[in-house]
PDB file of N, CA, C and O in Angstrom:
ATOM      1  N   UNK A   1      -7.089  76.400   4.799  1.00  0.00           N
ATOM      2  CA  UNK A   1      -6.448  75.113   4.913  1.00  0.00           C
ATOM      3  C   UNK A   1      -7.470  74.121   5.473  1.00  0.00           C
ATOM      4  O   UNK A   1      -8.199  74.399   6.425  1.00  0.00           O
ATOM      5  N   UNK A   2      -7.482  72.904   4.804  1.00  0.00           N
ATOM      6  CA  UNK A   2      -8.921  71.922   5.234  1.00  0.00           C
ATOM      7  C   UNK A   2      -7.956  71.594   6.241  1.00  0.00           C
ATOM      8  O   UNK A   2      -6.728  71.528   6.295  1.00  0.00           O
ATOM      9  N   UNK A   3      -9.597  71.278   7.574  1.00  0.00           N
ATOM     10  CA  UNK A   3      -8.939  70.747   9.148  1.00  0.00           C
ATOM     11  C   UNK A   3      -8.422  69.090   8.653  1.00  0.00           C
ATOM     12  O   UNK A   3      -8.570  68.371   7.665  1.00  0.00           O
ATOM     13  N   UNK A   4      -7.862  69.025   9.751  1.00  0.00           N
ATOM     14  CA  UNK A   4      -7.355  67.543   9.720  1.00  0.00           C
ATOM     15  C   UNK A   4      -7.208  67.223  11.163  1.00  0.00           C
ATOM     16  O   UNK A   4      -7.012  67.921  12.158  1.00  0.00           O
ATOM     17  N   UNK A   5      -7.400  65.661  10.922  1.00  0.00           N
ATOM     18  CA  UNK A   5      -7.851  64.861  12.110  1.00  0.00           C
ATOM     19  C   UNK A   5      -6.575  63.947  12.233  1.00  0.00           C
ATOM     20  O   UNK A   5      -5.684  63.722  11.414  1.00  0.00           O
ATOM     21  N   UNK A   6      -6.811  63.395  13.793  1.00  0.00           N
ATOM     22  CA  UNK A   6      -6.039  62.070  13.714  1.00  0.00           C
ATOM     23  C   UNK A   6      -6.461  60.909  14.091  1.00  0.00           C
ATOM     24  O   UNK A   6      -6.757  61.043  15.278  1.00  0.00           O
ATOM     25  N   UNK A   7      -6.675  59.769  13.742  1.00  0.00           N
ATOM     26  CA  UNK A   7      -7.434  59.168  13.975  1.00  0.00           C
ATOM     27  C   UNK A   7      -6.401  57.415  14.280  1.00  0.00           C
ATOM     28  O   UNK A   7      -5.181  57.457  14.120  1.00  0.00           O
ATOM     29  N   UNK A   8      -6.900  56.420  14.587  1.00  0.00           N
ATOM     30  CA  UNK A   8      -6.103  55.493  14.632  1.00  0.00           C
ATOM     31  C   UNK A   8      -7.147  54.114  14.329  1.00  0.00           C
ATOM     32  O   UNK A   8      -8.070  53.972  15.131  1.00  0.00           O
ATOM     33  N   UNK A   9      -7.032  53.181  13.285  1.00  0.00           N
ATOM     34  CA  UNK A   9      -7.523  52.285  12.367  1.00  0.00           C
ATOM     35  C   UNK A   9      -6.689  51.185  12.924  1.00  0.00           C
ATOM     36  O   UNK A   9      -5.533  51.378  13.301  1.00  0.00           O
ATOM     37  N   UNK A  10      -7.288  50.022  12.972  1.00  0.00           N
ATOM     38  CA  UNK A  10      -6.889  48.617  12.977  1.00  0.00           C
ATOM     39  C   UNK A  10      -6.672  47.909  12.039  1.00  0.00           C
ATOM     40  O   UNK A  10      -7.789  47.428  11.848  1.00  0.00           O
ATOM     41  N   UNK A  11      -5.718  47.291  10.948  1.00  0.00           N
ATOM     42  CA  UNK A  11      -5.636  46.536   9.914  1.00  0.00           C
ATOM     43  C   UNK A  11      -5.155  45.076  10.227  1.00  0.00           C
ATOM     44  O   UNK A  11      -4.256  45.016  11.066  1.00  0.00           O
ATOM     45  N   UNK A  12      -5.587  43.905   9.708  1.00  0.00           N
ATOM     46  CA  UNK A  12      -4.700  42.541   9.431  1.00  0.00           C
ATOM     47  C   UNK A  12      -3.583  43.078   9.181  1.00  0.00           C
ATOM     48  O   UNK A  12      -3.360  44.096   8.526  1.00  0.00           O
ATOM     49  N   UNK A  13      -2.510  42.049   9.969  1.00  0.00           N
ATOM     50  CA  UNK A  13      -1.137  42.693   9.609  1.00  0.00           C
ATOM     51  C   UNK A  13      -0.899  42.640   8.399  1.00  0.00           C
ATOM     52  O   UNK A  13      -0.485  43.662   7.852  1.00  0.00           O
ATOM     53  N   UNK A  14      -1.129  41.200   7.489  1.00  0.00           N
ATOM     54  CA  UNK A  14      -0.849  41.104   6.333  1.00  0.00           C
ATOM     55  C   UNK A  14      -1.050  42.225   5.348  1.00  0.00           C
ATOM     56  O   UNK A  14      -0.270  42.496   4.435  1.00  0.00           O
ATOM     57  N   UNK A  15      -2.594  43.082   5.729  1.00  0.00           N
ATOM     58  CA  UNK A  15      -2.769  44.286   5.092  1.00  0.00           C
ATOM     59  C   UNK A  15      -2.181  45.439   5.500  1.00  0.00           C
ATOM     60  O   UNK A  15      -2.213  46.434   4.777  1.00  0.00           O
ATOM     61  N   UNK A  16      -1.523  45.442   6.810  1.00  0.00           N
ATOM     62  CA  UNK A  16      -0.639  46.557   6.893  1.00  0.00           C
ATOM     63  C   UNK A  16       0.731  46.239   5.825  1.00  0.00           C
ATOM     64  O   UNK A  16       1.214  47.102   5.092  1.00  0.00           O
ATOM     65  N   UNK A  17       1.090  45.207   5.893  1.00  0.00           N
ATOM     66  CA  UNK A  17       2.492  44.926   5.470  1.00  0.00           C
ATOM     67  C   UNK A  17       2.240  45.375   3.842  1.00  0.00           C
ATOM     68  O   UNK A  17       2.938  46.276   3.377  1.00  0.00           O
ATOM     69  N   UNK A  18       1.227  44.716   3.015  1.00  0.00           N
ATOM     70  CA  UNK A  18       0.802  45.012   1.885  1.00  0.00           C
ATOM     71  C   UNK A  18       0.773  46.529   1.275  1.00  0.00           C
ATOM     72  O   UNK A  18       1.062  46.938   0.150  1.00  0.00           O
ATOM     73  N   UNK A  19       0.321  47.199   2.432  1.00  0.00           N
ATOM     74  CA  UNK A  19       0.105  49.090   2.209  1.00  0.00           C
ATOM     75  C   UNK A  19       1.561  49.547   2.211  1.00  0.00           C
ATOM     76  O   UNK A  19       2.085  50.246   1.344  1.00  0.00           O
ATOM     77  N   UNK A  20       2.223  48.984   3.461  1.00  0.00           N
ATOM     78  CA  UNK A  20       3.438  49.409   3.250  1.00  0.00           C
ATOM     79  C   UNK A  20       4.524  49.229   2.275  1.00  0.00           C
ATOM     80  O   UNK A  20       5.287  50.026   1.729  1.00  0.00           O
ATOM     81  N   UNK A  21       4.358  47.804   2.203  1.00  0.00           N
ATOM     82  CA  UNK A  21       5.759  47.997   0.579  1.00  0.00           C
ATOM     83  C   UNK A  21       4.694  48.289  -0.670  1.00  0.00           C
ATOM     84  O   UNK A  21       5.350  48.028  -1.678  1.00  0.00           O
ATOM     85  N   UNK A  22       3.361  48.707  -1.078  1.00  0.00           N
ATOM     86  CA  UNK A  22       3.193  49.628  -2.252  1.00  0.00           C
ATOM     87  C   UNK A  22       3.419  50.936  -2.040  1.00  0.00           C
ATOM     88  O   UNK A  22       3.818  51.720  -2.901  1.00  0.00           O
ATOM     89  N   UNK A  23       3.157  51.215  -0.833  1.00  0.00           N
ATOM     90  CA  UNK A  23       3.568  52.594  -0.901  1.00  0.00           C
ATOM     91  C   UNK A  23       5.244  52.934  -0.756  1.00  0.00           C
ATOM     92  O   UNK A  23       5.737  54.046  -0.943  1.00  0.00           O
ATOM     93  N   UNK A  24       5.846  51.937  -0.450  1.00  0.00           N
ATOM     94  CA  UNK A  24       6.890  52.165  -0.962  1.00  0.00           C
ATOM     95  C   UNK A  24       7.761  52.112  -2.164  1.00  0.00           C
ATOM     96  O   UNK A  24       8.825  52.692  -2.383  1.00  0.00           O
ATOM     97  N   UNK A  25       7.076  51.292  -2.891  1.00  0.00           N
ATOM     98  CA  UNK A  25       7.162  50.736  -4.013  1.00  0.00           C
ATOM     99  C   UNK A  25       6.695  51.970  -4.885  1.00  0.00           C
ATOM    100  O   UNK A  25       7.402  52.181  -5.870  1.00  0.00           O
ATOM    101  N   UNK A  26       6.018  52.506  -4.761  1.00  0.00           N
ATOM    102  CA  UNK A  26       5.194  54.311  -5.212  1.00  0.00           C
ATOM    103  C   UNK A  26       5.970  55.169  -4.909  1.00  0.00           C
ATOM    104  O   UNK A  26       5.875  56.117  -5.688  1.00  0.00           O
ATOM    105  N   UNK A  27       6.864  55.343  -3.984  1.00  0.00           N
ATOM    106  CA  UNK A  27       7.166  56.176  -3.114  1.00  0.00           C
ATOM    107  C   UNK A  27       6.875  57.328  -2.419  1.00  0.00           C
ATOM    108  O   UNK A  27       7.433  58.423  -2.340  1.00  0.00           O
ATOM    109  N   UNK A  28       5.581  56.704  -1.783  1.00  0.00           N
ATOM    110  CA  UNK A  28       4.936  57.550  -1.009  1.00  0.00           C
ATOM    111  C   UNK A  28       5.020  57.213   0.216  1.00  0.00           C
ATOM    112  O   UNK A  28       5.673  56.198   0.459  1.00  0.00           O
ATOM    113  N   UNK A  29       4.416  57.928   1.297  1.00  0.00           N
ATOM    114  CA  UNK A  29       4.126  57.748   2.561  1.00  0.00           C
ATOM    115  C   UNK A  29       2.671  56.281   2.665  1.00  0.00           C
ATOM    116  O   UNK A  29       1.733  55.877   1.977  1.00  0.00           O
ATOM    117  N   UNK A  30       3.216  56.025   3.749  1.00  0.00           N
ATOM    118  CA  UNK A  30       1.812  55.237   4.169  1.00  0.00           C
ATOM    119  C   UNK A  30       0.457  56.411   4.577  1.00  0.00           C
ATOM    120  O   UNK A  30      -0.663  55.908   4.668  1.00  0.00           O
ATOM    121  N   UNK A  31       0.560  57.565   4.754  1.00  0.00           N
ATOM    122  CA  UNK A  31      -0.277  58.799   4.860  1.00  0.00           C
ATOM    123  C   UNK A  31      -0.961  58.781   3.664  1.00  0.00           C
ATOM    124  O   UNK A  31      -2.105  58.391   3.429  1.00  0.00           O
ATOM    125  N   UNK A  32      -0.066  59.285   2.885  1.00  0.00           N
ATOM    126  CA  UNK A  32      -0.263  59.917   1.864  1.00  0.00           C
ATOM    127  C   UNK A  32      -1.123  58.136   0.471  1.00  0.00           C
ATOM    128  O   UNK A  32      -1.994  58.325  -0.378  1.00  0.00           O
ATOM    129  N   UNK A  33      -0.567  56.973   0.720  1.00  0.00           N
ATOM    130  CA  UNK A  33      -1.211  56.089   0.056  1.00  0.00           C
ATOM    131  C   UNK A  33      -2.495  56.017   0.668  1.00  0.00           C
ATOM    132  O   UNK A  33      -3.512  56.338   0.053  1.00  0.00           O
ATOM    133  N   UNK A  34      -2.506  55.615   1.838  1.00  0.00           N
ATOM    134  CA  UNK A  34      -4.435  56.112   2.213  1.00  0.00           C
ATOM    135  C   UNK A  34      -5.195  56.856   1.654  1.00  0.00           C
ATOM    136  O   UNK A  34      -6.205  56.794   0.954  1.00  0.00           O
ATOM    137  N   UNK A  35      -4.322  57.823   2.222  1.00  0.00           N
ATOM    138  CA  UNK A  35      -5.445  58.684   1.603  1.00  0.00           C
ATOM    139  C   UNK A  35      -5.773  58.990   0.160  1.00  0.00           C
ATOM    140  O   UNK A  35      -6.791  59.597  -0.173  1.00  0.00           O
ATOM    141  N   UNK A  36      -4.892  58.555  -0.650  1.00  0.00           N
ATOM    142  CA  UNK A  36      -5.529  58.435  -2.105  1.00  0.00           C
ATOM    143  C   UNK A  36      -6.190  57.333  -2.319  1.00  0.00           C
ATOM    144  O   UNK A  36      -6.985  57.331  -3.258  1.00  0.00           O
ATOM    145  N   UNK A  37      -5.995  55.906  -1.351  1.00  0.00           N
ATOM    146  CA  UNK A  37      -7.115  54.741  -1.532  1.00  0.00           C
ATOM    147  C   UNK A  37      -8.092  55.335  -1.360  1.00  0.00           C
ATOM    148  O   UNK A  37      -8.773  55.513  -2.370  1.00  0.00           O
ATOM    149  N   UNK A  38      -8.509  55.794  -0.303  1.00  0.00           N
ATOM    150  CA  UNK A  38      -9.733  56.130   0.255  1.00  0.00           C
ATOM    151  C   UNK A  38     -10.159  57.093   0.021  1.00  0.00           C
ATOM    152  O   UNK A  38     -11.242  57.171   0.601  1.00  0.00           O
ATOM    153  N   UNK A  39      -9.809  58.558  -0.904  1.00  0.00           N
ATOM    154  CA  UNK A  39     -10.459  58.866  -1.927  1.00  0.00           C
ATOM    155  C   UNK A  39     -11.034  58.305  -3.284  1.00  0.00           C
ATOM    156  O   UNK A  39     -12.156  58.580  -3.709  1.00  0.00           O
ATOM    157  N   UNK A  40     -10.191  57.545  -3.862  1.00  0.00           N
ATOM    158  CA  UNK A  40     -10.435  56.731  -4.616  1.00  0.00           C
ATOM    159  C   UNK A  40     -11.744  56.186  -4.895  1.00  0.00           C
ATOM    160  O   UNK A  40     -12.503  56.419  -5.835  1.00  0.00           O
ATOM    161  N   UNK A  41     -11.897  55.203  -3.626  1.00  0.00           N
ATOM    162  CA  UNK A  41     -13.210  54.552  -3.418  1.00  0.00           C
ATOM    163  C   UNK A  41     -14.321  55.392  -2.751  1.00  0.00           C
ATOM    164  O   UNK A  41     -15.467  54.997  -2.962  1.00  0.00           O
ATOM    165  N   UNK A  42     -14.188  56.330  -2.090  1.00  0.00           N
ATOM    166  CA  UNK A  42     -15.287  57.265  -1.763  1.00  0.00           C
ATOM    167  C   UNK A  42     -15.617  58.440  -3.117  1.00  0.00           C
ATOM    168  O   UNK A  42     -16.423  59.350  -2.926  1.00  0.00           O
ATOM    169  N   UNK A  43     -14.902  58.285  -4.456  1.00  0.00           N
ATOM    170  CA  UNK A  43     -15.099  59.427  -5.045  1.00  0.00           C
ATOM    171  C   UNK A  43     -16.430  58.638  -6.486  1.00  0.00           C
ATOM    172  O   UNK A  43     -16.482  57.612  -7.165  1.00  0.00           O
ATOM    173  N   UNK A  44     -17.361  60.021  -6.280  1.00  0.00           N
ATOM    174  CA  UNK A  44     -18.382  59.122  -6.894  1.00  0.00           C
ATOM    175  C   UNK A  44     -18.258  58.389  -8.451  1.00  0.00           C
ATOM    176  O   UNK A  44     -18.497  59.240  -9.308  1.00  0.00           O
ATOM    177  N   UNK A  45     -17.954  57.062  -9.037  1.00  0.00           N
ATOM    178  CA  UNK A  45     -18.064  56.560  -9.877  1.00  0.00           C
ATOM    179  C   UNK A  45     -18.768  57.534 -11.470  1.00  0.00           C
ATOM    180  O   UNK A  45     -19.920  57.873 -11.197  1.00  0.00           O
ATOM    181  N   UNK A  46     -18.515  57.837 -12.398  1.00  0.00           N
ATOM    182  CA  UNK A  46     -19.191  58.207 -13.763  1.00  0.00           C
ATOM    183  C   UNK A  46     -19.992  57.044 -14.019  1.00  0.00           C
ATOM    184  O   UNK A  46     -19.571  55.912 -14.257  1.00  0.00           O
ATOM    185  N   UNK A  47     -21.387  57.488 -13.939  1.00  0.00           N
ATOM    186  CA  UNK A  47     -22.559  56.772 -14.376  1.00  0.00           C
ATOM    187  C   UNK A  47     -22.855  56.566 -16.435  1.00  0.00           C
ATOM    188  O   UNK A  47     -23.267  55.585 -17.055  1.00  0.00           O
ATOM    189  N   UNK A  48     -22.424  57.953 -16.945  1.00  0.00           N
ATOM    190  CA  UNK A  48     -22.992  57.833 -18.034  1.00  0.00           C
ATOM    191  C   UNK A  48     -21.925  57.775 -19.203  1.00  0.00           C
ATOM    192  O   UNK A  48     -21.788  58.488 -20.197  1.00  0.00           O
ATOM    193  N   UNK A  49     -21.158  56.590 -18.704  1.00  0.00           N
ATOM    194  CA  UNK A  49     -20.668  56.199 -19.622  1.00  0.00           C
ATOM    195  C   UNK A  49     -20.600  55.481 -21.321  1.00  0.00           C
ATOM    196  O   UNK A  49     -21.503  54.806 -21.815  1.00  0.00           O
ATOM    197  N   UNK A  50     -19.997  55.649 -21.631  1.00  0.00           N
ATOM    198  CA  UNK A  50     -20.717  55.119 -23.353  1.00  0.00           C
ATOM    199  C   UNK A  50     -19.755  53.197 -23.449  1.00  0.00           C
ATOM    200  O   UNK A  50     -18.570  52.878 -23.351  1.00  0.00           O
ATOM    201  N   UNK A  51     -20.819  52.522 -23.639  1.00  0.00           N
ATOM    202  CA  UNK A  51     -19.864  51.437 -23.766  1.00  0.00           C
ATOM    203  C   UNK A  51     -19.181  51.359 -25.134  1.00  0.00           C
ATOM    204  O   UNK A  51     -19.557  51.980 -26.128  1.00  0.00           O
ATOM    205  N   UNK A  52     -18.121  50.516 -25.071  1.00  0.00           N
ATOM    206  CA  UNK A  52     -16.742  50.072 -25.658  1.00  0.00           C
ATOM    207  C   UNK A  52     -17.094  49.463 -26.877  1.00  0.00           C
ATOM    208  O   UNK A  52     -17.193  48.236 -26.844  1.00  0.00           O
ATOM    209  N   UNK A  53     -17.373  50.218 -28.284  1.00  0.00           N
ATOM    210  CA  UNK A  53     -17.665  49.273 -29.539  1.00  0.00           C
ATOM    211  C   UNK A  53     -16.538  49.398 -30.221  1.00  0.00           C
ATOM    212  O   UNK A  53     -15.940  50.455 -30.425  1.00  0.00           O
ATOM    213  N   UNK A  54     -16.057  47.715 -30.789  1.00  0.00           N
ATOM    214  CA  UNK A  54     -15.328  47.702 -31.602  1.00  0.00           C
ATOM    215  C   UNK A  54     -15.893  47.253 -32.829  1.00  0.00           C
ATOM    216  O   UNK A  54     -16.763  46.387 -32.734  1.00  0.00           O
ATOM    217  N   UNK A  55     -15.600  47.636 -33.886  1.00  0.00           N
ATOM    218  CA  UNK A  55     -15.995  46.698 -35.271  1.00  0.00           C
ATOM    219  C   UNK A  55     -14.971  46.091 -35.736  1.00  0.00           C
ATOM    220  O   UNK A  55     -14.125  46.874 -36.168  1.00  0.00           O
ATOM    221  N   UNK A  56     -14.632  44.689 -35.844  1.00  0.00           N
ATOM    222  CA  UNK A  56     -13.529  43.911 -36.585  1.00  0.00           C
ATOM    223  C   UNK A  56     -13.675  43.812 -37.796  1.00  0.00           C
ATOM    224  O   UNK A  56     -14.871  43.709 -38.070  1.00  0.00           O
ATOM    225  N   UNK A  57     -12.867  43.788 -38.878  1.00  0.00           N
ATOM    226  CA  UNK A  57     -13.518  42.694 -40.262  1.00  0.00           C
ATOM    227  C   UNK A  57     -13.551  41.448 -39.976  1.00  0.00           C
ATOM    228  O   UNK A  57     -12.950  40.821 -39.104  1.00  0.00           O
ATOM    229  N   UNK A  58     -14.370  41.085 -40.847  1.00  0.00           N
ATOM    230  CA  UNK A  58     -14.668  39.919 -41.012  1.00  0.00           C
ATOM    231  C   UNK A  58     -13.989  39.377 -42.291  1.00  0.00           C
ATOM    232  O   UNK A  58     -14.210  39.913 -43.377  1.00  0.00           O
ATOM    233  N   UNK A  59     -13.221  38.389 -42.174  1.00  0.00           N
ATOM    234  CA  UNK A  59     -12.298  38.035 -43.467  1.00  0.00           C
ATOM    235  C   UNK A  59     -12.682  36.371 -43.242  1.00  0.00           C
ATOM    236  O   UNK A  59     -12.739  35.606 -42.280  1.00  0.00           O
ATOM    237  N   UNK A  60     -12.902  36.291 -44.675  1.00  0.00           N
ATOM    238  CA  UNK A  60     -13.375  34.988 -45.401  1.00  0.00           C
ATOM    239  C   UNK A  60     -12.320  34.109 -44.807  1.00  0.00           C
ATOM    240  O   UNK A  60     -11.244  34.705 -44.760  1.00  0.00           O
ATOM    241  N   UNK A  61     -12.262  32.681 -44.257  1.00  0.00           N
ATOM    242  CA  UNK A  61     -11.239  31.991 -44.225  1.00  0.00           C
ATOM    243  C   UNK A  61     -11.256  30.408 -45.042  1.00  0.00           C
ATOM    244  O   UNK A  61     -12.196  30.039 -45.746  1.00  0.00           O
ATOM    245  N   UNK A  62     -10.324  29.796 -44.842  1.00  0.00           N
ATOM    246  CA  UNK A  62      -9.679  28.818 -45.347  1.00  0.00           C
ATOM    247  C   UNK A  62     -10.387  27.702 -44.622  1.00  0.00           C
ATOM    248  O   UNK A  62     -10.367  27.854 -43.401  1.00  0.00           O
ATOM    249  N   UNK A  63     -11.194  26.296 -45.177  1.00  0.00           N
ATOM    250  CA  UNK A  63     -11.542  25.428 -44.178  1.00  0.00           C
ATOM    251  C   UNK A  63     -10.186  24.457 -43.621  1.00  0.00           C
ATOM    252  O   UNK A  63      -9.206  24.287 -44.346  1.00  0.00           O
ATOM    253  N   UNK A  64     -10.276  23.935 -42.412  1.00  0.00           N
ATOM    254  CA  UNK A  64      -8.759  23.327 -42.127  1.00  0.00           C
ATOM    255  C   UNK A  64      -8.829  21.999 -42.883  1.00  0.00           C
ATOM    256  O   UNK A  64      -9.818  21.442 -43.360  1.00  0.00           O
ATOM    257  N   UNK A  65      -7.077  21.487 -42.878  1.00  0.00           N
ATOM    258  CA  UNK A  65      -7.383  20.280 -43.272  1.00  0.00           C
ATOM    259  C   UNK A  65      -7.822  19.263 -42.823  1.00  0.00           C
ATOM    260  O   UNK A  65      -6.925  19.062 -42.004  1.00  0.00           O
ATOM    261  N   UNK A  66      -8.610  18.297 -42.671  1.00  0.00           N
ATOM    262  CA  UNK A  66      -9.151  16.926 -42.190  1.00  0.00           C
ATOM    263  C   UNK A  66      -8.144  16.129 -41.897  1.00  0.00           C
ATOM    264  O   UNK A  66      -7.905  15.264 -42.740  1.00  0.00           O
ATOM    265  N   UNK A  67      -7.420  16.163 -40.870  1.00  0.00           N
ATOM    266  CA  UNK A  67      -6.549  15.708 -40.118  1.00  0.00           C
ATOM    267  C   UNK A  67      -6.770  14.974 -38.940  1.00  0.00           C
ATOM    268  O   UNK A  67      -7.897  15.331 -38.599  1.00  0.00           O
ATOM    269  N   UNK A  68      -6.393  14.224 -38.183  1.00  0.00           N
ATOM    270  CA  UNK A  68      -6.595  13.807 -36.931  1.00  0.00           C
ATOM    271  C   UNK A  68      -5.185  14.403 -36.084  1.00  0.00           C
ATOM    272  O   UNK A  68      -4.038  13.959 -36.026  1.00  0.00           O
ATOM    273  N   UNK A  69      -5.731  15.421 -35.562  1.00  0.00           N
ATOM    274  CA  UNK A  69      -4.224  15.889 -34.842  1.00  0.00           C
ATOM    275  C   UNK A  69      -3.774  15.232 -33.727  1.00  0.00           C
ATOM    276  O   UNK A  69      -2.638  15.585 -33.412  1.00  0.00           O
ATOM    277  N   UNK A  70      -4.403  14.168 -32.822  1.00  0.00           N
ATOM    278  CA  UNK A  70      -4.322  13.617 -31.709  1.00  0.00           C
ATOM    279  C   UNK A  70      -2.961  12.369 -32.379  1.00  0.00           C
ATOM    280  O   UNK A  70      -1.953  12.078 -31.735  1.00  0.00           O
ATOM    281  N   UNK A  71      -3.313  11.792 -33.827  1.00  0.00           N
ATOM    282  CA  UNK A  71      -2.025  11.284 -34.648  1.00  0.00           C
ATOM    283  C   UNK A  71      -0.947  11.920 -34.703  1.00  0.00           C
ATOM    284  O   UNK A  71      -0.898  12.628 -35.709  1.00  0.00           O
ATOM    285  N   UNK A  72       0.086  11.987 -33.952  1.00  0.00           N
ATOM    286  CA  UNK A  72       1.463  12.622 -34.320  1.00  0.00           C
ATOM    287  C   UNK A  72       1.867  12.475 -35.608  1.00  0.00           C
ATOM    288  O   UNK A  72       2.353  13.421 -36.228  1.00  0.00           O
ATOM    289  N   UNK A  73       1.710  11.317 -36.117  1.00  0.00           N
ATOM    290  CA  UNK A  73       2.932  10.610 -37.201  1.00  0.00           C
ATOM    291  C   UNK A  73       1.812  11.472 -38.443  1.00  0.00           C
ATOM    292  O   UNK A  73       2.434  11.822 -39.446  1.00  0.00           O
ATOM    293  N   UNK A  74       0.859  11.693 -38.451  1.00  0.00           N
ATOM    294  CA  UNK A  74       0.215  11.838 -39.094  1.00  0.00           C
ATOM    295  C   UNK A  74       0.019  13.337 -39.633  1.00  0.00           C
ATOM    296  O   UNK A  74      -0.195  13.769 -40.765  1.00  0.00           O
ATOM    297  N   UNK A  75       0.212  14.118 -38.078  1.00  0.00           N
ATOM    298  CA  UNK A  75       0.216  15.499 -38.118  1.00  0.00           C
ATOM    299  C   UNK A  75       1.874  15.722 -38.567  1.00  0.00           C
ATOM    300  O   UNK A  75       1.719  16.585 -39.432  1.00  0.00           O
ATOM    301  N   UNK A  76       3.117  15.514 -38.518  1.00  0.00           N
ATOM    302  CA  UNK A  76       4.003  15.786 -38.572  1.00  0.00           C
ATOM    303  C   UNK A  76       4.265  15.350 -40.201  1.00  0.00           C
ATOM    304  O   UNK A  76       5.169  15.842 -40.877  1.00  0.00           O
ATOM    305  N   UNK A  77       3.250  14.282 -40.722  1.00  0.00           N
ATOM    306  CA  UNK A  77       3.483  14.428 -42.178  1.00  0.00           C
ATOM    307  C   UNK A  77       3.025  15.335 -42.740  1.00  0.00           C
ATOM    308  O   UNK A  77       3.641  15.735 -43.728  1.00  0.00           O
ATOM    309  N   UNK A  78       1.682  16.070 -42.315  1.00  0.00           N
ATOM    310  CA  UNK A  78       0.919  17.143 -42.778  1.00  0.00           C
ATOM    311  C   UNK A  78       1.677  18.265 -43.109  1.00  0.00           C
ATOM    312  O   UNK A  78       1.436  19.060 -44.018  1.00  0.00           O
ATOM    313  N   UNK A  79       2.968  18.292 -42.015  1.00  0.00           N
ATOM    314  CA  UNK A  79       3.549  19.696 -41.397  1.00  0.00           C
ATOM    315  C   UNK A  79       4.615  19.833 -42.325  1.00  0.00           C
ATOM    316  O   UNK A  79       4.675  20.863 -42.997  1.00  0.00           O
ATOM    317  N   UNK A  80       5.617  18.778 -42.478  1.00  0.00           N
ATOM    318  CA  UNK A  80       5.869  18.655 -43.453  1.00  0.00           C
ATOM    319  C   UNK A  80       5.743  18.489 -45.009  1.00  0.00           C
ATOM    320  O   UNK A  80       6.721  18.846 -45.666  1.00  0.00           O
ATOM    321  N   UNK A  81       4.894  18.100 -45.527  1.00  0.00           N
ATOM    322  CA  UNK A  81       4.502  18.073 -46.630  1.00  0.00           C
ATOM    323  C   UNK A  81       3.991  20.208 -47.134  1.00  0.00           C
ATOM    324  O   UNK A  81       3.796  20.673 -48.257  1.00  0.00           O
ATOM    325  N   UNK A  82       3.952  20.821 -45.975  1.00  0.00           N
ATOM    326  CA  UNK A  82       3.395  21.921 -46.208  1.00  0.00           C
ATOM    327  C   UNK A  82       4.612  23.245 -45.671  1.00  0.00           C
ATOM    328  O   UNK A  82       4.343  24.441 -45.556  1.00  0.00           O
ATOM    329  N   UNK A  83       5.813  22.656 -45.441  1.00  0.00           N
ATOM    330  CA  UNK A  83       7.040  23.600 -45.273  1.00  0.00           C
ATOM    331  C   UNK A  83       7.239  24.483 -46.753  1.00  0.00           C
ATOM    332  O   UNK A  83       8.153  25.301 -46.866  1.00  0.00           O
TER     333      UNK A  83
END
């Protein structure tokens, strides 16, 4: 059985209050959420990762129409004329 300690930490309240309703919100202990933060961040990062390739198509498009869209009366004939 690994030893265990007890120890006593100082937090901003705001960050106590914060730990406490996620870990309740989890439904865990305030124990038990520590200590998975703080494994978390002490556990060593994967270095050799492969980065993230996507390939999209590429599809030919349509040029827009020559409009002045800042014209309402103008854009709303466009919009119409194309229902």
């Amino acid at each position: 059985m690994p030893a265990r300690m007890k120890t006593t930490i100082e937090l901003e309240d705001s960050l106590l209050a914060e730990v406490k309703r996620r870990a309740a919100a989890e439904g865990k202990t305030m124990k038990a959420f520590l200590e998975e933060a703080l494994l978390a961040r002490l556990r060593p990062r994967p270095r050799d990762r492969t980065a993230y390739r996507v390939d999209l198509p590429v599809v030919k498009g349509v040029r827009p129409p020559a409009i002045d869209i800042a014209d309402r009366r103008v854009l709303y004939d466009f919009m119409d004329e194309n229902e």
